[in-house]
N, C-alpha and C positions, 0 to 999 in steps of 0.2 A: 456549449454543452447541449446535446440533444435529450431532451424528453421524451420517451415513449409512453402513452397511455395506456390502457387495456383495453381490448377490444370491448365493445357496449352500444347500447344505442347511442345515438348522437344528438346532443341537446342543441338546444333552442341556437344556444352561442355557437355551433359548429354547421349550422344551414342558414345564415346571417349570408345577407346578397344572392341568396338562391335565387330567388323572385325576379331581381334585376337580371340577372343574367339569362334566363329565360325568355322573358321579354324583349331582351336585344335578341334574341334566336328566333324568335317564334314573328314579332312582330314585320319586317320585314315578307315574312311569308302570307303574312295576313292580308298585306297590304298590296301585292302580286294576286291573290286570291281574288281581292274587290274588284280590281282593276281588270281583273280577266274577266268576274263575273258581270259587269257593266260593258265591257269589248262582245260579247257573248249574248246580252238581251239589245243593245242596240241593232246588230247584223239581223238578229233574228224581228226586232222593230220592223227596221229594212227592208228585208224582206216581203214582209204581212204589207206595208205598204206599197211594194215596188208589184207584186200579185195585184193586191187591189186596183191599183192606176192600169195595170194592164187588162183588165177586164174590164173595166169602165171605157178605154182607150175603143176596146174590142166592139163594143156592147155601139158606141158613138160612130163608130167607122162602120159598121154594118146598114144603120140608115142614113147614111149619104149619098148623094144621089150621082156625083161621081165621084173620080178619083182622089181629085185634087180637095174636096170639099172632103173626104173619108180622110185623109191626111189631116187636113186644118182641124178636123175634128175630133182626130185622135188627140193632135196636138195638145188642146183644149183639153179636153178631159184628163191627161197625165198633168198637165198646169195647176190644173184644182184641185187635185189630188195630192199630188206633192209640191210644196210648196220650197223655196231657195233653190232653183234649178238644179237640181244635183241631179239629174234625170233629162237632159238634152234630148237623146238619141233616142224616135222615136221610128221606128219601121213597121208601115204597113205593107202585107204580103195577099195576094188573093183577089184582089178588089178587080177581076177583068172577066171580059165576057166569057158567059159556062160556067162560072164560079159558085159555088155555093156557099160558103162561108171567108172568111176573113183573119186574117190569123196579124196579131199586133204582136212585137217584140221590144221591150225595153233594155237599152243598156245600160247603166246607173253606177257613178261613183259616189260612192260614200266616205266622205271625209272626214276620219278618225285620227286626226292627229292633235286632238287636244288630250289622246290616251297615248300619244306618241304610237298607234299604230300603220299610223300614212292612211294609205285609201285602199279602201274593199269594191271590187267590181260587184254588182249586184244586178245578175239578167233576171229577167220576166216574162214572160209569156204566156197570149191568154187567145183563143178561138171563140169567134160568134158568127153564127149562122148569119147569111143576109136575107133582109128582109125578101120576101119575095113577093110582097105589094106592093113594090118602091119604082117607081118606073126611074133606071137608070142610062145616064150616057157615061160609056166607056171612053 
């Protein structure tokens, strides 16, 4: 036998497990939220640092006195800078005779897969003038 009510506000006993259920709705989403917004400040971490080592990179390979020495020295400076190698790939460009400046590029994997996003490529690049007190061999 069914019961109808009358239409009326709904007491306390007629929104009983509202809350739970809610929660199974909402929390899920919350928790995609965090997870994005932590995938989101790391890349952007990443970045500020993969900049930085490249202008250091740049700033190093401009007083070297030649090639091979502007290389080792980039090298070294992206080393110190970022540190667990995720940053290998270190190209200097410019460094030959008539050259005025120096231009350093990084190529950079970032390994996010403890967010299960795999890895984010992260380039760099940073221009510094060369010394022009530096007596160099080409």
């Amino acid at each position: 036998m069914l019961t109808w009510r009358a239409a009326g506000p709904l007491t306390r006993q007629a929104e009983r497990g509202s809350l739970t259920v809610e929660f199974v709705l909402l929390a899920p989403l919350l928790i995609v939220l965090m997870l994005f917004l932590v995938f989101a400040g790391r890349v952007v971490e990443a970045h500020g640092q993969v900049d930085g080592a490249a202008r250091d990179a740049a700033r190093a390979a401009s007083i070297a006195r030649s090639s091979a020495q502007a290389v080792a020295n980039a090298r070294a400076a992206v080393n110190a800078d970022i540190r667990g190698g995720w940053c290998p790939n270190v190209i200097v460009n410019g460094f030959v005779p008539g050259s005025t400046a120096v231009t350093v590029t990084l190529n950079c994997s970032l390994n996010l897969t403890f967010l299960d996003f795999g890895t984010v490529t992260i380039n760099g690049a940073a221009v510094a003038p060369l010394d022009q007190f530096v007596a160099r061999t080409f």
